[in-house]
N, C-alpha and C positions, 0 to 999 in steps of 0.2 A: 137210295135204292127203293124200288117198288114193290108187288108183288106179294108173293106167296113164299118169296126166299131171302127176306129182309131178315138180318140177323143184328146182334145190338154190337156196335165195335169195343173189342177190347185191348186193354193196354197191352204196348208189348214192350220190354227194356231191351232196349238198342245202346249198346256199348259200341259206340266210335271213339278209336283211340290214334287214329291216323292223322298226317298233319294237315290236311284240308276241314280235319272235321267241323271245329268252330264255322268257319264259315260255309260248308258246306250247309251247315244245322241253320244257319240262318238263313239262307237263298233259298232252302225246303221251305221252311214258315213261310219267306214272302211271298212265293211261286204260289206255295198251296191256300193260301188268303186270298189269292186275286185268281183264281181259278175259277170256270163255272163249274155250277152243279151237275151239267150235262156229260162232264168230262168223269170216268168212271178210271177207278183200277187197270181193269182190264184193256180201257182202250190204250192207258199209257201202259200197258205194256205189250199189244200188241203194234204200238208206235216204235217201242225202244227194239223189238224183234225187225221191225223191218227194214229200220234203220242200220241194225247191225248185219243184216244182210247184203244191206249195200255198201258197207266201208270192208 
């Protein structure tokens, strides 16, 4: 982030106790390592809205 509204990110404890989670937790890490930097929050989640618009 840029700007005038750059904040410092902090930890947050995410309890996943579901049966995907393991591997969920692992396809987040590698998605989010090979990701660019251009790619924001926001955009993936107005990706994931528009998508579920359409299904």
């Amino acid at each position: 982030m840029t700007g005038l509204h750059q904040k410092e990110a902090t930890q947050i404890e995410r309890i996943q106790e579901n049966v995907l989670a393991r591997s969920e937790r692992k396809f987040l890490n590698w998605m989010c390592a090979r990701m660019p930097d251009r790619v924001s929050p926001d955009m993936l989640t107005t990706l994931g809205m528009a998508v579920a618009l359409v299904v």
